[in-house]
C-alpha positions as CSV (number, residue, x, y, z in Angstrom):
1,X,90.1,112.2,-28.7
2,X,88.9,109.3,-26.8
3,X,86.1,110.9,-25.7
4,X,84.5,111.7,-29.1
5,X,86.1,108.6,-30.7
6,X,83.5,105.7,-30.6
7,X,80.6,107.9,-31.6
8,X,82.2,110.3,-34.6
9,X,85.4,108.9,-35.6
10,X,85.5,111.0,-38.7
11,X,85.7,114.2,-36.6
12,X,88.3,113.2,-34.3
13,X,90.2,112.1,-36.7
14,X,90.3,115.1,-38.6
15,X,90.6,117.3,-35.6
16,X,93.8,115.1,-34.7
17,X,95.1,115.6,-38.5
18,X,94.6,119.1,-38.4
19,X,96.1,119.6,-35.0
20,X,99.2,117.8,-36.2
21,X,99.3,119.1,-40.1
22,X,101.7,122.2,-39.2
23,X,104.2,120.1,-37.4
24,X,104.4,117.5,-40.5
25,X,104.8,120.1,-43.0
26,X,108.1,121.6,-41.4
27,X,109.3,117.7,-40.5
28,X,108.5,117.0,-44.4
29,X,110.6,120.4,-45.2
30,X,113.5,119.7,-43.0
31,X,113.6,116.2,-44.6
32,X,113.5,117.4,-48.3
33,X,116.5,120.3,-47.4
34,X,118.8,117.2,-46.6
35,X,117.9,114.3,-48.4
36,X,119.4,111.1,-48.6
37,X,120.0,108.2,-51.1
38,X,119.0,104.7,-50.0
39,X,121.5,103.0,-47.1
40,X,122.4,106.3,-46.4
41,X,119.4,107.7,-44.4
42,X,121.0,108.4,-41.1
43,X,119.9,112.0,-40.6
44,X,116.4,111.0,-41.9
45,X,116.3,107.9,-39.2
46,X,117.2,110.2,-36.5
47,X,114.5,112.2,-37.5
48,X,112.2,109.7,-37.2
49,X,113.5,108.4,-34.1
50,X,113.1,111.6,-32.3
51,X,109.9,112.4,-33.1
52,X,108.5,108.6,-32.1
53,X,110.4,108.8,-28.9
54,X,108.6,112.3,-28.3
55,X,105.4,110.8,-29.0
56,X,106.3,107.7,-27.2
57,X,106.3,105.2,-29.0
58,X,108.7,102.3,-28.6
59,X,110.9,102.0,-31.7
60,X,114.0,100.0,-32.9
61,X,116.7,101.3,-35.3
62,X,119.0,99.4,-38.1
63,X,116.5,97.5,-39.8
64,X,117.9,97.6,-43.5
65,X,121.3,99.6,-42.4
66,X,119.0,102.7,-41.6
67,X,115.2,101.7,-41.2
68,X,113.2,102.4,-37.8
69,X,110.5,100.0,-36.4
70,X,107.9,101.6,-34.2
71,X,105.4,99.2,-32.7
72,X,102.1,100.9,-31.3
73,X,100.3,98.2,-28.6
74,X,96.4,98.4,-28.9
75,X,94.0,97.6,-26.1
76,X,93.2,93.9,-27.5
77,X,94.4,91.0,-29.1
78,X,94.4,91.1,-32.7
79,X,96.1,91.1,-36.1
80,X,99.3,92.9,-36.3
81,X,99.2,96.2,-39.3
82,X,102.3,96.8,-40.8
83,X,102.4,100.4,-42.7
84,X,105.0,101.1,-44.7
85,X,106.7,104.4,-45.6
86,X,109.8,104.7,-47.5
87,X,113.1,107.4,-46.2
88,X,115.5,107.7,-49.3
89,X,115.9,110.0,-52.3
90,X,116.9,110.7,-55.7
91,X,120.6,111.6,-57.8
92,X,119.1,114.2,-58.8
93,X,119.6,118.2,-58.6
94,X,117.0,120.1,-57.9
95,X,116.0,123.1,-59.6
96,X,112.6,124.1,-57.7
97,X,114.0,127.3,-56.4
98,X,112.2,126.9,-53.4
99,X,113.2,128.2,-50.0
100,X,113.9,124.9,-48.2
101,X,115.0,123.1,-51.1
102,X,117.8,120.6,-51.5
103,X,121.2,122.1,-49.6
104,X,122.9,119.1,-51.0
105,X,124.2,119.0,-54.6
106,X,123.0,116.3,-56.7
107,X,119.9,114.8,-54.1
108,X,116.4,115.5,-54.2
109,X,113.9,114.1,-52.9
110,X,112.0,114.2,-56.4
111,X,109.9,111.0,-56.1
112,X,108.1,112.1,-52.2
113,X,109.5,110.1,-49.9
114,X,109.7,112.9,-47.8
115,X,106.4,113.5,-47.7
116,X,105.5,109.5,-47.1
117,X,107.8,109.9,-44.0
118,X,106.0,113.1,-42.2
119,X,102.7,111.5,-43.1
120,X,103.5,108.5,-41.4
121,X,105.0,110.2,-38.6
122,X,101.1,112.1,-38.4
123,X,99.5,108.1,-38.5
124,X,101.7,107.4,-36.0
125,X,100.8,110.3,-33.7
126,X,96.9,109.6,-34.0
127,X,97.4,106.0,-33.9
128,X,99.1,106.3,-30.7
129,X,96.1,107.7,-28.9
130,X,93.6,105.4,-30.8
131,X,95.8,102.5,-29.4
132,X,93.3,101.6,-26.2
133,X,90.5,101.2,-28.9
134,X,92.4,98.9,-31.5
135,X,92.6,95.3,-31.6
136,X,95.7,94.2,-32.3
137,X,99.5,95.9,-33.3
138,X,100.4,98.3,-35.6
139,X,104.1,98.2,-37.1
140,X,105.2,101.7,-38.5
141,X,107.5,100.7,-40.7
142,X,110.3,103.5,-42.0
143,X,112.2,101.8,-44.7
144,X,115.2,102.5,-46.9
145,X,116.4,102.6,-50.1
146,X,113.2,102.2,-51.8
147,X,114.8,103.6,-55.0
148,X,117.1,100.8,-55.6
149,X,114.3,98.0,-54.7
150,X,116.6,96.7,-52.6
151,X,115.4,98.4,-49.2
152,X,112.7,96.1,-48.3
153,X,114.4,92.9,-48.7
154,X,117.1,94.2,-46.8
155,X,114.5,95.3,-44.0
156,X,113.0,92.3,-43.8
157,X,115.2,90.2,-43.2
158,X,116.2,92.1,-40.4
159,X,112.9,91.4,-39.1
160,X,113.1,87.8,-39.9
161,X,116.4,87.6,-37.9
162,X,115.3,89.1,-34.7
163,X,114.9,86.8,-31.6
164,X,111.4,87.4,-31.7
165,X,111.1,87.9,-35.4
166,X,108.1,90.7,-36.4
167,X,105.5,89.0,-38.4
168,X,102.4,91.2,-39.6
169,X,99.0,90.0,-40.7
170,X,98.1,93.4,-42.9
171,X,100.1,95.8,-44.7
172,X,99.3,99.2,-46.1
173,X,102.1,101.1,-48.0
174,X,101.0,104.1,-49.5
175,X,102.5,106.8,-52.7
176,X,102.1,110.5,-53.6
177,X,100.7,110.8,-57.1
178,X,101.2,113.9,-58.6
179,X,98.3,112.6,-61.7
180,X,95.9,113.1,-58.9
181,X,94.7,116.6,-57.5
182,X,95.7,116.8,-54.3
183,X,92.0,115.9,-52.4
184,X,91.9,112.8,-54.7
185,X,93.3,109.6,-53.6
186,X,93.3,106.2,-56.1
187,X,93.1,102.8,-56.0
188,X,94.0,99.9,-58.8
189,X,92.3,96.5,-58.7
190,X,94.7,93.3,-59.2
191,X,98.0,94.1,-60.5
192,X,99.1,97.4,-59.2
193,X,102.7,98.1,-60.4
194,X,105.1,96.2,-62.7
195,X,107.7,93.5,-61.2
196,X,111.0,95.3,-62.1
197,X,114.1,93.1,-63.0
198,X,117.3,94.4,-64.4
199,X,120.3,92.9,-66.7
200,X,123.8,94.3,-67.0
201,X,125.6,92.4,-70.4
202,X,128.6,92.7,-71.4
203,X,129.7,92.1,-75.1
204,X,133.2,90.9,-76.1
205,X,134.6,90.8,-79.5
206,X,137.8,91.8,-80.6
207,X,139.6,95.2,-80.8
208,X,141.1,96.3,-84.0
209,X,141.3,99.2,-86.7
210,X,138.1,100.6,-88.1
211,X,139.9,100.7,-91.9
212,X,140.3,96.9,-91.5
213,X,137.2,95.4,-89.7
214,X,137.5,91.8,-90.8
215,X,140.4,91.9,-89.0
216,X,138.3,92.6,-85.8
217,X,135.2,91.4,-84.0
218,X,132.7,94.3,-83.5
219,X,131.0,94.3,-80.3
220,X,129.1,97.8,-81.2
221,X,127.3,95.6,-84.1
222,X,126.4,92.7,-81.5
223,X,125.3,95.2,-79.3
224,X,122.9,97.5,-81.4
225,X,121.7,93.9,-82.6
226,X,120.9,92.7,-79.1
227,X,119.4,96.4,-78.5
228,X,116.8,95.9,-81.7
229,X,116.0,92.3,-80.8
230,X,115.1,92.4,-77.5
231,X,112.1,94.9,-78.7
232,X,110.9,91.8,-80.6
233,X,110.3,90.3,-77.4
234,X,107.3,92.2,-76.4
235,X,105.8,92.2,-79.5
236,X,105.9,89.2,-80.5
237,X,106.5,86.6,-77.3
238,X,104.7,88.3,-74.7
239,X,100.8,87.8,-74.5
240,X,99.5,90.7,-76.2
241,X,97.2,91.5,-73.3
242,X,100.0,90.7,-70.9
243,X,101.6,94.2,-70.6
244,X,105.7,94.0,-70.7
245,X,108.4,97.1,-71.1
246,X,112.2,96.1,-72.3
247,X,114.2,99.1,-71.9
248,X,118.1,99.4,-72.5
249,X,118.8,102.3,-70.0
250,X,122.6,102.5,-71.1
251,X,125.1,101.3,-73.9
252,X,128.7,102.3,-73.3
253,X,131.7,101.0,-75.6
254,X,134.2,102.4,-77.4
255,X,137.0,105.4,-77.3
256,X,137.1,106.7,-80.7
257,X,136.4,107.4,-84.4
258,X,138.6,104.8,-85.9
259,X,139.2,102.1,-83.1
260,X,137.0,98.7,-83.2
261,X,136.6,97.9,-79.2
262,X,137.1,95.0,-77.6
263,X,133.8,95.7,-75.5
264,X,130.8,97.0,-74.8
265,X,128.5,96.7,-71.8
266,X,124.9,97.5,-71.3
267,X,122.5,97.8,-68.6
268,X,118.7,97.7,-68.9
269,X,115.0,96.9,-67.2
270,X,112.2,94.4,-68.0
271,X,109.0,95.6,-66.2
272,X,106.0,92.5,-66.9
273,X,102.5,93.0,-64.6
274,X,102.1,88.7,-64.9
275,X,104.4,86.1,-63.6
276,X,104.2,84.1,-67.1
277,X,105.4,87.4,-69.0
278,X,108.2,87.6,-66.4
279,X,109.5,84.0,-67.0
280,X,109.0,84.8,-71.1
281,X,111.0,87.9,-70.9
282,X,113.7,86.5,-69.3
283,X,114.1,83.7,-71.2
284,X,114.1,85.1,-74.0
285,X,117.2,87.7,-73.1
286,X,119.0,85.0,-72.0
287,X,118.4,83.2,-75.8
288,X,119.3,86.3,-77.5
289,X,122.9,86.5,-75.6
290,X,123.8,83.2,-76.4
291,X,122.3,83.4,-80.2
292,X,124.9,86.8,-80.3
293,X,128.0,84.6,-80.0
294,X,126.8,82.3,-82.6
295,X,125.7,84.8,-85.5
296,X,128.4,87.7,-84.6
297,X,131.1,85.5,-82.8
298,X,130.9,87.8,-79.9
299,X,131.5,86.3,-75.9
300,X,128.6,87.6,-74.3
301,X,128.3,87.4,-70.3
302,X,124.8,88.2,-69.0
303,X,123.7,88.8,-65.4
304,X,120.1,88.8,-65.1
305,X,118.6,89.9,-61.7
306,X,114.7,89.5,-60.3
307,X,114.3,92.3,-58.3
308,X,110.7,93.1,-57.0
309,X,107.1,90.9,-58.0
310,X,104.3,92.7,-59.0
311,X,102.5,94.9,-56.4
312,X,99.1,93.5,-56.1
313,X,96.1,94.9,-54.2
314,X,94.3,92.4,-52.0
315,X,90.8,92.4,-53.3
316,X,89.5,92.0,-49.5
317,X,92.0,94.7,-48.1
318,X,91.3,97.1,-51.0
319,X,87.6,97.2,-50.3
320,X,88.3,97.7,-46.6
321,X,90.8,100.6,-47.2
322,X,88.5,102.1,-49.8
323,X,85.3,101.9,-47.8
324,X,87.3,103.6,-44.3
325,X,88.8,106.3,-47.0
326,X,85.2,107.4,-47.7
327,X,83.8,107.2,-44.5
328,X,86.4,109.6,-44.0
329,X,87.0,112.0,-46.5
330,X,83.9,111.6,-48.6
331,X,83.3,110.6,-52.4
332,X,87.5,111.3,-53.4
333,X,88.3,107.8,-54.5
334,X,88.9,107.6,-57.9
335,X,89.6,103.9,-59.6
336,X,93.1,103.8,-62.1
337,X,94.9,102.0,-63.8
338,X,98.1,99.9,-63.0
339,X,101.6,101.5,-63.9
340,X,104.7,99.9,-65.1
341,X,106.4,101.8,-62.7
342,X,107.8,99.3,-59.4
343,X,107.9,99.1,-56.1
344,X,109.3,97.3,-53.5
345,X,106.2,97.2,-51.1
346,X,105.6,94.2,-53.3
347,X,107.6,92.2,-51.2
348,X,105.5,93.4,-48.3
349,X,102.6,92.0,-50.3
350,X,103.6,89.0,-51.1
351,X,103.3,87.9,-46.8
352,X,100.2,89.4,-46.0
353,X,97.2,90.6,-47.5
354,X,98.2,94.1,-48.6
355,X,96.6,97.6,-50.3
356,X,98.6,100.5,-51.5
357,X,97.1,103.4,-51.9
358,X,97.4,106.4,-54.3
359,X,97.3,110.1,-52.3
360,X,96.9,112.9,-54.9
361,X,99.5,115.3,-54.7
362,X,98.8,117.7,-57.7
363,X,99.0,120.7,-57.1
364,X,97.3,123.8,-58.5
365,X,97.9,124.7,-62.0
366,X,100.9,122.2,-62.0
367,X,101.6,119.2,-63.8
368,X,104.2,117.1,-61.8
369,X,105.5,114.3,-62.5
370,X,107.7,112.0,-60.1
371,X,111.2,111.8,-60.9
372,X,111.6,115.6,-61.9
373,X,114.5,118.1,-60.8
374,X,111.2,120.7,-60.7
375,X,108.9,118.4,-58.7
376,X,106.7,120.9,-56.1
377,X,104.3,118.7,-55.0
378,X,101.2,120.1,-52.5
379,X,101.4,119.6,-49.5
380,X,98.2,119.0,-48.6
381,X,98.6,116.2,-49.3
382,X,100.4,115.0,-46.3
383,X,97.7,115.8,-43.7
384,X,94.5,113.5,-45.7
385,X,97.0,110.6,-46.3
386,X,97.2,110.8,-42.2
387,X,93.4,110.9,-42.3
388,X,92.8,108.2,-44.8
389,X,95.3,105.7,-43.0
390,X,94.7,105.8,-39.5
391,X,91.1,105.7,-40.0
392,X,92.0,102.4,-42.3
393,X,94.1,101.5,-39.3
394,X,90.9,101.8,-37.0
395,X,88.6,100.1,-39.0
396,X,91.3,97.2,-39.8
397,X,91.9,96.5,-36.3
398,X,88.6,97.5,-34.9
């Protein structure tokens, strides 16, 4: 590669992708026929540990519980790249039918992940021979339990804690996105995806015999009260061009036609895209608990968590990453629009100028979604994610 590198870059790039595309597709397929929820990723990290010591690539495990950090030296001083890919899967079953689909009951690897680890295994691979031409570090970072937003944190810490501790100037993180053919890939200006917070509440009254409810306090009336009200809260406290989603995911009480409970308890999500529509939201969840025990006499205990900021796209890295994509791959950026979906990479972001990027995975005459126990995304999309980020890589740390 070396050889051809400094004049056409595009070519050896692709030649390296291609080379490598046949190995990443059964690495991806071996992953997705044993997935594994988030902290639990063992098998997936030894995955990833074998293949960087093949190519090798010096690499640390543990990070998180289960992450791997691989560190590729370039030939000069520089800015260190950290690029992210994320290891864990989904609850969910999978009904796909295919041959190397899920052989363990209730996990799929329905949101990708799979695919972001074999692709980052393929940057890693052509990084590792681009390394005499690159100025600076590149930190392949395999992280867990990105599904629970919780991964990240956890990871970085670990990083924060080492003797040494691994700082990074860049990051890239990158997504499958089944909206997109595969061939596409997209990119969102500013605000990327949502901050994501959660609240469990629970909802005391007093138990007592449906035939005599004055005799009781009803928790299920507090609760469906809290459940309407907190609606009211995008609507009418949130900027109206300051996008917010209040969703109550579960609402459990009760045992019975006839029995007042003495509680109920509910869980639910507040996604906001603007800090000031975070710190409304909030506030105004914790008003509505309290304002439950003085209009319905109810105790109500509220545990309100921050989990991840909004994802935002440096504007300086995005034009970067956007102009090495198309010296790549051509005119296959498309610009979209941010989703109230969440991601933890926003953590990543917040200590570095960052860029995540969107790699179609649609495939023909299917329309996927993320998330789905039928989820057959193409694969194709594995080997020009490899192409568009280690030619981003390059031109970063040229």
């Amino acid at each position: 590669m070396s050889a051809t590198l400094h004049n056409d870059p595009e070519g050896a790039i692709r030649a390296a992708a291609a080379a490598i595309g046949p190995r990443l597709v059964a690495l991806r397929r071996d992953i997705h026929a044993h997935p594994e929820l988030g902290f639990e990723e063992t098998r997936t990290a030894g995955i990833v540990a074998a293949e960087l010591a093949r190519l090798g690539i010096p690499h640390r495990g543990g990070y998180g519980g289960t992450g791997i950090l691989g560190v590729i030296e370039g030939g000069r001083p520089g800015p260190t790249l950290a690029i992210r890919a994320d290891l864990d899967a989904l609850p969910i079953h999978e009904e796909t039918g295919l041959d190397y689909a899920s052989t363990v009951e209730g996990r799929m690897h329905a949101c990708g992940h799979d695919l972001h680890t074999a692709t980052l295994l393929g940057v890693a691979a052509v990084l590792r021979d681009l390394a005499p031409r690159l100025a600076g570090r590149v930190l392949l970072v395999f992280q867990p339990a990105e599904e629970t937003l919780q991964g990240a944190a956890a990871m970085l810490a670990d990083m924060d804690r080492e003797a040494r501790p691994e700082r990074f100037d860049l990051a890239l993180g990158f997504h499958n996105a089944p909206h997109l053919p595969v061939g596409r890939l997209g990119y969102v200006r500013g605000a990327a995806l949502a901050a994501a917070d959660r609240f469990d509440l629970v909802v005391r009254g007093r138990s007592g015999h449906a035939a005599h409810p004055s005799g009781a306090i009803d928790p299920i009336v507090a609760a469906a009260s809290f459940v309407g009200q907190v609606q009211a809260v995008v609507s009418r406290e949130v900027r109206p061009l300051h996008p917010a989603v209040v969703t109550v995911g579960m609402l459990s009480g009760g045992t019975t036609y006839n029995i007042i409970p003495e509680r109920v308890a509910l869980k639910g999500t507040i996604r906001t895209l603007h800090p000031d529509a975070r710190d409304t939201a909030e506030a105004a969840l914790r008003r509505l608990a309290d304002g439950l025990a003085v209009a319905l006499r109810v105790r109500c205990a509220l545990d309100y968590q921050r989990m991840v900021p909004s994802l935002r796209n440096d504007d300086a890295m995005l034009a970067r990453v956007v102009e090495s994509a198309r010296a790549q791959l051509g005119d296959v950026l498309d610009e979209g629009e941010a989703s109230m979906g969440a991601e933890d990479f926003a953590l990543f972001a917040e200590r570095a100028p960052a860029f995540h990027l969107r790699v179609g995975s649609g495939a023909p005459g299917r329309r996927d979604s993320l998330h789905n126990a039928d989820y057959q995304p193409d694969e194709g999309c594995i080997g020009l994610g490899v192409q568009a980020l280690s030619r981003a890589a390059f031109d970063l740390l040229a």
